[in-house]
Each structure stands twice: as structure tokens, then as C-alpha cells.
N, C-alpha and C positions, 0 to 999 in steps of 0.2 A: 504494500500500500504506500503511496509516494504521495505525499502531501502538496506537494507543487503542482502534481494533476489533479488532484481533489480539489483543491483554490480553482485553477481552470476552469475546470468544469463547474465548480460553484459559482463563477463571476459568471461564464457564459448562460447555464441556466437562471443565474437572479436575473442577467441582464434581460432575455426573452419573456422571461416571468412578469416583472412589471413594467413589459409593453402590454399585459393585453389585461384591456380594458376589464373582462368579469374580474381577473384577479383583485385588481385593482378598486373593483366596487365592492366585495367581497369582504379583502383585507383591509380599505381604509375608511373607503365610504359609509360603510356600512357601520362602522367602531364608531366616526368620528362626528356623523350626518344623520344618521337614520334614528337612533340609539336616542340622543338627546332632545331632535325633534318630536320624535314616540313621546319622551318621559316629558317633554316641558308642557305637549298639545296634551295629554293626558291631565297633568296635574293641571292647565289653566280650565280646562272643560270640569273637571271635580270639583274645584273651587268656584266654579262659576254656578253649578249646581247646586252644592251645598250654600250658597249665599243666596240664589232663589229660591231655594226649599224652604230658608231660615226665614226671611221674611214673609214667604205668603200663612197666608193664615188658616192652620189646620182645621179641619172640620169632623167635629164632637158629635156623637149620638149620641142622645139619652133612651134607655129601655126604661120605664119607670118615673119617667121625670116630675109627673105629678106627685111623687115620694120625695119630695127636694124638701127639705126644710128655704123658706125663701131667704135667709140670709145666707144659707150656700148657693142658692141660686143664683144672688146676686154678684156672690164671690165670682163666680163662676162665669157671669154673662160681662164684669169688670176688668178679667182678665183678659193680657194681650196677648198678642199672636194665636187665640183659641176663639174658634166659631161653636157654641153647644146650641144644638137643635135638638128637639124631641122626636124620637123612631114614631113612625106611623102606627097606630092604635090596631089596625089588623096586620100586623106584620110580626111573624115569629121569631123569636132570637137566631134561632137555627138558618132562616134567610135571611136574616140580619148579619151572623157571621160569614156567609156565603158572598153578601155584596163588599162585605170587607174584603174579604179575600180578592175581589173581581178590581176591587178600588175603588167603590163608587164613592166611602169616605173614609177618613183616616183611624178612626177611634171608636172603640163601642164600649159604651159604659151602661154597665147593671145596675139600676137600683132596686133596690128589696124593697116589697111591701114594708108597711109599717118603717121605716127610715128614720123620719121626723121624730114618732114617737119614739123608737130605741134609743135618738141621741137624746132627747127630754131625760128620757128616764136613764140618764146612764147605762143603756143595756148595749155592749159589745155587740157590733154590728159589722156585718163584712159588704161591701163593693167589688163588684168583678168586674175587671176592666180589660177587654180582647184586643189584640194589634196582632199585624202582622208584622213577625222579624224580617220578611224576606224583601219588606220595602221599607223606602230610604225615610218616604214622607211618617208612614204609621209611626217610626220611632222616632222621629223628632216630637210628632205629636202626644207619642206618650211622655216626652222627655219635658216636655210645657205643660203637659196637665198634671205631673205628679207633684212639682213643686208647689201647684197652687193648692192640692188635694194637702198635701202634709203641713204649708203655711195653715190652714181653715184647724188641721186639727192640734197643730199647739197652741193657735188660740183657743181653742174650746178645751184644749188640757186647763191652760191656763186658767182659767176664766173658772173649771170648774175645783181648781185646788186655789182659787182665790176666795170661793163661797167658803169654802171649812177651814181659812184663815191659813195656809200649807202654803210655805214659800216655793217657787218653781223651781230652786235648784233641789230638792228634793228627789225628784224626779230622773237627777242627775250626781250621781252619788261621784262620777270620777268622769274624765273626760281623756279619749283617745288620740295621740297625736299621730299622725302617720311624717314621717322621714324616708323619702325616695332616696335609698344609697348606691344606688345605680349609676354607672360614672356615662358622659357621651357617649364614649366608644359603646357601650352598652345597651343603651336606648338605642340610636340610629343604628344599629345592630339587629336588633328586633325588628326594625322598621324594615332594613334593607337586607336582609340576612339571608334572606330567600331567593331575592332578587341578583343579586353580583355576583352569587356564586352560578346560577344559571344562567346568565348572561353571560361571563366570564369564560365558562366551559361554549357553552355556543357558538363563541364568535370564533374561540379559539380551533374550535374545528371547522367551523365555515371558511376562516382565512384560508385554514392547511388544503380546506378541498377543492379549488378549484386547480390552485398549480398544481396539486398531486395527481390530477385528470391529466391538466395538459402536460405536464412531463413524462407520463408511460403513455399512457391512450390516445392522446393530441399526437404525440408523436409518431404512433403506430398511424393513425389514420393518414397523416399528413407524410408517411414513407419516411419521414429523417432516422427515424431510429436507427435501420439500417446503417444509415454515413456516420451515424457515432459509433455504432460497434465495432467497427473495421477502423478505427484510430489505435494508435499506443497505447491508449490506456485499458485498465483492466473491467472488469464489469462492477466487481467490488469499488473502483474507483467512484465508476460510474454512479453504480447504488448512491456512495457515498455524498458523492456531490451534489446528487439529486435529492438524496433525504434532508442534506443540510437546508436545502432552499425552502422545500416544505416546511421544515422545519423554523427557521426563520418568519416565511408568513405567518406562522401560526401563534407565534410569541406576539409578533406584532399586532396582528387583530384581538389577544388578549389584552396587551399593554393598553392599546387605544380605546379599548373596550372600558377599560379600567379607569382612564384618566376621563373619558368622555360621561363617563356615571357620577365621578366625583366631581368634575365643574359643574354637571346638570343637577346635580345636587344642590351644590350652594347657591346657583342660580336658583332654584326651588325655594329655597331657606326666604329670597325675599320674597315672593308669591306668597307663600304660606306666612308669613310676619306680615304683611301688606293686611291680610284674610283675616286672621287671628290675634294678631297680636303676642303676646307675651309666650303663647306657646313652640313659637316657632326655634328658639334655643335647642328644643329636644330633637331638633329634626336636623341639627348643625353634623355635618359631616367630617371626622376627623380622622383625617389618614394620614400616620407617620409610618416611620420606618417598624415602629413594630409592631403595625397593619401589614404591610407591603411586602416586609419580607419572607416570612412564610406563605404568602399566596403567590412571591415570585419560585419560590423553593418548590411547590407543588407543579404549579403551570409549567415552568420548564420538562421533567419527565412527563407531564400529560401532554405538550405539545408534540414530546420525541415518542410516544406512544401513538396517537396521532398520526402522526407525519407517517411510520413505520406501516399501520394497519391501512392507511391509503393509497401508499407507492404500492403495497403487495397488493391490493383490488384494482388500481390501475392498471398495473400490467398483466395483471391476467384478462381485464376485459379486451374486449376484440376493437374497441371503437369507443370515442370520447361518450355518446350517447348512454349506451351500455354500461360504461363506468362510472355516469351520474346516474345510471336505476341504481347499481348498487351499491354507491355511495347513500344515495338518497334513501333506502331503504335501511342503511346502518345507522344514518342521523336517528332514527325512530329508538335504535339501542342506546344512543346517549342521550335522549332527551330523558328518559323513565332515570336513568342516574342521577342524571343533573337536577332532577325533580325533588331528589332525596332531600337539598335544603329546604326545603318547602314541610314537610315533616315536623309537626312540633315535638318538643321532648325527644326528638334523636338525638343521644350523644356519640361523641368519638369515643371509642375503644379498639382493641388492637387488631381483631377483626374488621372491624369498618376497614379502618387504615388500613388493611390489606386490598382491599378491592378497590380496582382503579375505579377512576370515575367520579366515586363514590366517595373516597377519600377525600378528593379536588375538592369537590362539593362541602364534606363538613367542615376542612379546616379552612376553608374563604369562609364559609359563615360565621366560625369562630373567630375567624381574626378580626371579620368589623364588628364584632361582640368585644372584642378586646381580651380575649379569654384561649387564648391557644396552650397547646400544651405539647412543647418540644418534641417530646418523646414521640408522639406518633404523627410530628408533622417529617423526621426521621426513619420512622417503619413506613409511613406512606411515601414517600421521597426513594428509598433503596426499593421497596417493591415495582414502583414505574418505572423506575430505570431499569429494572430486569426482565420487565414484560417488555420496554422499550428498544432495549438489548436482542430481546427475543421475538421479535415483530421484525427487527432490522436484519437480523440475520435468517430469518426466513425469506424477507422481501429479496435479498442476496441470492437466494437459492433458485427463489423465484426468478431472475434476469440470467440465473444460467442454464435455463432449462429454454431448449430453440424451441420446445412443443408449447412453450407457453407466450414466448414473445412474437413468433411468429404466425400464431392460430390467428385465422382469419374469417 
């Protein structure tokens, strides 16, 4: 193996490589353009929803309304952002849940016979109140009437340990303080945890797959292969020089991928502070080096793993076509991995970090958690290298076999 024709052939295929255009949109485009546009037009259309949602004014049913005591009535017709109307007198609860469900309005509220007189007489009384979790407006609307519901009953707490002469703290023998000790990295962890490490895996094999098409299969279809075999160099060279280039796109559409998430992030940070205000801190994105370098430590063997299972599908298919079915068909194997962050309660152990993929996926979660743990960002790192070891020395096998380079 001669390293002076490995370089050759490495400058000659990089050079080829990003002349053509899919590479190119693949590897840069696609990290640098598509990625931040997705994530900004996404978040400005959520925030633009969720700020129409907030102000329009949800609409309340009453089952029972004429069971209102009128001074919660009035509680209740004084509050903002809330519409209460009475359900129709022939109309059943059970169709009444049904148009909730369909959307016709946002909230259904039960009152019980006898209502009035239970709260007179001090007698514990229950309220059922229906939404739907599965829309956005139902839980806002529960989220504006429970506060008005539980303002109404500490003043009626109130009011009625003021009759028997009973101070209100009473009521309140010790009070809970909650302390978030969750650092940034942590939060925005949670937030994006799922996301960077599936995107990260993603791009990082989207960049490797197109040059790893047109270097064995682009090349067979287009007849060159041939004019390189018949040079000085060896085929192992050749492998090599080839893998390297793969290899290279595919750190890059990682890296770009990486940097493109964390500007569209801060970018985000004011959108969301513009929106909310005071909450937008927890969404603050902070990547240092000891974010960066264990997801650089992993990415490296997953892109040589990668690069390796590509060059060996390239060159065995017959034609660039053929080699993007079954390119495209293996994307389907790494998406269900790279899904793994998405998983709540999955931790790393030493099994995970055995399994490629999979590994990638937990310790970039972990890392914008702030929370990695050397040890198996080291067992996952030695195991990709030896699948990626063993990927490339098949792909090797594969370019000296004429029954495979030349099928046509």
C-alpha cells in the first residue's frame, strides 16, 4: 500500500466528487440550507399558532348550568379569554363528548344536580370536566378555566374558615418550594436530544451516499472504471482512496449538520424570547468542547462504517440506478436506529454501546444532556472502528472479484 497513490487517487476522486452537483446538495446544501430553513419555518409557524390559539377565546359548555350557584356564574361569564355557554337541554352528555371530540367546542363541563345547595351546605361536591388531549385549543382551554375554577374555591375556602373565626394559613401547615437543578446543557438536552442525534446520523449518511454511488456504480455505468484498473496502482489503493472520499463527505455533512442546528438554535432562542418572554433562557443552546467532542469521537467511526457499507453496495450494483434502490432501501435500517434517541428512559450501557448506530444515537443525546460517560463513548468508538475495519476490508474483496465489478 503506497500512500503517494492513495493521496492521488484521493485528490483525483475528491476532485470529481465535488463537481457534481447531487453531491454537493446532499453534502452541503442540504446541512447548511434545508436543515435551518425546516427548523426556523417550523418554529415561526408554532409560535404563530400558539399566539393565535392564546388569544382567541375558548368556548365552554355547561351540562347542568342551571346548577350554577350565580356568583360562580358570574365568576365564570367575568373571566377572560373563556366563552361559557349552556349545552342544549335535549342533548346527551355522551353526544356532547362526541362533538368535543369532532371540535365543534373546546370544553365540557358537568355540573351535578343539587351544586348550589352542596356548596351552601358545605357538602363535598365533584365537577367533571372533558377535553380533548389530542388538540392544541381543548388544552389551553382547560389550562384558562382551571385557574378561574380553583381562584372561586379559595375564596369560598376562605370565606368559609373566616365564618368559624380559622385563620387561612391553617389550611397550610408548611409550604413547598420547588428548585430546578438542572444545568442548560441539560434542559436544551431534553429539548433537542432526540433531534441532533437523528439528524446528525442522517445527514451523515446522506452526504457518504451519493459519492459512494458515483465512485463504484457512476463509474461502472459511465465505462471509467475500467481506465483506472489498468493504472499502477493496486485495487486496495484504489478501495482506499475511494473510501477516504466517502469518507470525508460524510464527516462533513455531519459537521455542517451540527453547526447548522446550533446557529438555528440561537437564532430560535430570539423567536421564542420575542413569544414568551423570560422562558426563552431554557431553550439557550450551549455547545462546548465537552458537547463536541465525544459526538466528534463517535461520528468519525460511524462515518468510516458508512463510507465502508456503501463503497461494498456500490460496487456490486450493476448501474448508478440500482445502487440508489439499494442504498435507499438500507436508509430504512438507519433511520429505526437513529430513532433510538427519540426513546425516553433509554440509557447507555455496555450493550447499547456495542451496537452501531445505536450507540451514535445515545451518546449525541447524552452529550447535549451534558451527561456522557467516557467509558462507553470508548466501547462505542473501538467497536465502529472494527465493524468499520470490517466493512472496508470486505469492500477490498469486493473490487477484486472481476465477477463483481464487471456484472452487467
Amino acid at each position: 500500500m503506497r500512500a503517494k497513490t492513495v493521496r492521488a487517487v484521493f485528490r483525483k476522486e475528491m476532485t470529481d466528487t465535488l463537481r457534481d452537483r447531487r453531491t454537493l446538495i446532499s453534502m452541503v446544501a442540504v446541512p447548511m440550507l434545508v436543515i435551518p430553513l425546516l427548523m426556523i419555518l417550523t418554529s415561526k409557524l408554532l409560535i404563530s399558532q400558539v399566539t393565535k390559539a392564546a388569544k382567541e377565546t375558548s368556548d365552554i359548555v355547561l351540562v347542568g348550568h342551571g346548577f350554577l350557584p350565580g356568583e360562580l356564574e358570574g365568576v365564570l361569564r367575568a373571566a377572560e379569554g373563556i366563552s361559557v355557554r349552556p349545552a342544549p337541554d335535549d342533548t346527551e352528555k355522551d353526544a356532547l363528548i362526541e362533538q368535543l371530540k369532532e371540535g365543534a367546542f373546546d370544553l365540557l363541563v358537568v355540573i351535578p344536580r343539587g351544586f348550589g345547595e352542596a356548596l351552601a351546605g358545605e357538602t363535598p361536591v365533584e365537577i367533571r370536566i372533558f377535553y380533548d388531549d389530542a388538540e392544541f385549543e381543548s388544552e389551553l382551554a382547560l389550562e384558562k378555566f382551571e385557574p378561574v375554577l380553583e381562584s372561586y374555591r379559595e375564596d369560598l375556602v376562605s370565606r368559609r374558615l373566616e365564618r368559624r373565626g380559622i385563620p387561612d394559613d391553617v389550611i397550610e401547615p408548611f409550604e413547598a418550594v420547588q428548585t430546578d437543578v438542572a444545568s442548560a446543557e441539560k434542559r436544551i438536552g431534553e429539548r433537542i436530544g432526540g433531534l441532533l442525534p437523528y439528524m446528525v446520523i442522517l445527514m451523515c449518511f446522506m452526504g457518504a451516499m451519493y459519492p459512494a454511488i458515483d465512485l463504484a456504480a457512476g463509474e461502472k455505468e459511465r465505462g471509467t472504471l475500467e481506465t483506472l484498473l489498468v493504472s499502477p496502482a493496486s485495487r486496495g489503493e484504489f478501495v482506499i482512496g475511494k473510501y477516504l472520499v466517502i469518507f470525508t463527505a460524510g464527516i462533513i455533512a455531519a459537521v455542517l449538520s451540527m453547526v447548522s442546528m446550533a446557529l438555528s438554535a440561537r437564532y430560535m432562542v430570539g423567536m421564542i424570547g420575542d413569544a414568551v418572554g423570560d422562558g426563552a433562557p431554557a431553550f439557550a443552546l450551549q455547545m462546548g468542547a465537552s458537547t463536541l467532542l465525544p459526538v466528534f469521537m463517535i461520528v468519525l467511526p460511524m462515518a468510516g462504517l458508512f463510507g465502508a457499507a456503501l463503497l461494498s453496495i456500490s460496487i456490486f450494483a450493476r448501474n448508478f440506478k440500482e445502487a440508489q434502490n439499494y442504498i435507499t432501501a438500507c436508509m430504512m435500517l438507519i433511520l429505526f436506529p437513529a430513532f433510538i434517541s427519540f426513546l425516553p428512559g433509554l440509557k447507555m450501557n455496555y450493550r447499547m454501546a456495542l451496537i452501531p448506530i445505536v450507540n451514535a444515537s445515545l451518546i449525541i443525546k447524552d452529550s447535549a444532556f451534558g451527561a456522557v460517560e467516557w467509558r462507553y463513548v470508548v466501547v462505542a468508538c473501538l467497536s465502529s472502528v472494527v465493524l468499520a475495519a470490517a466493512g472496508l476490508v470486505f469492500a477490498k474483496k469486493w473490487f477484486e472479484r472481476e465477477s463483481v465489478i464487471f456484472r452487467m
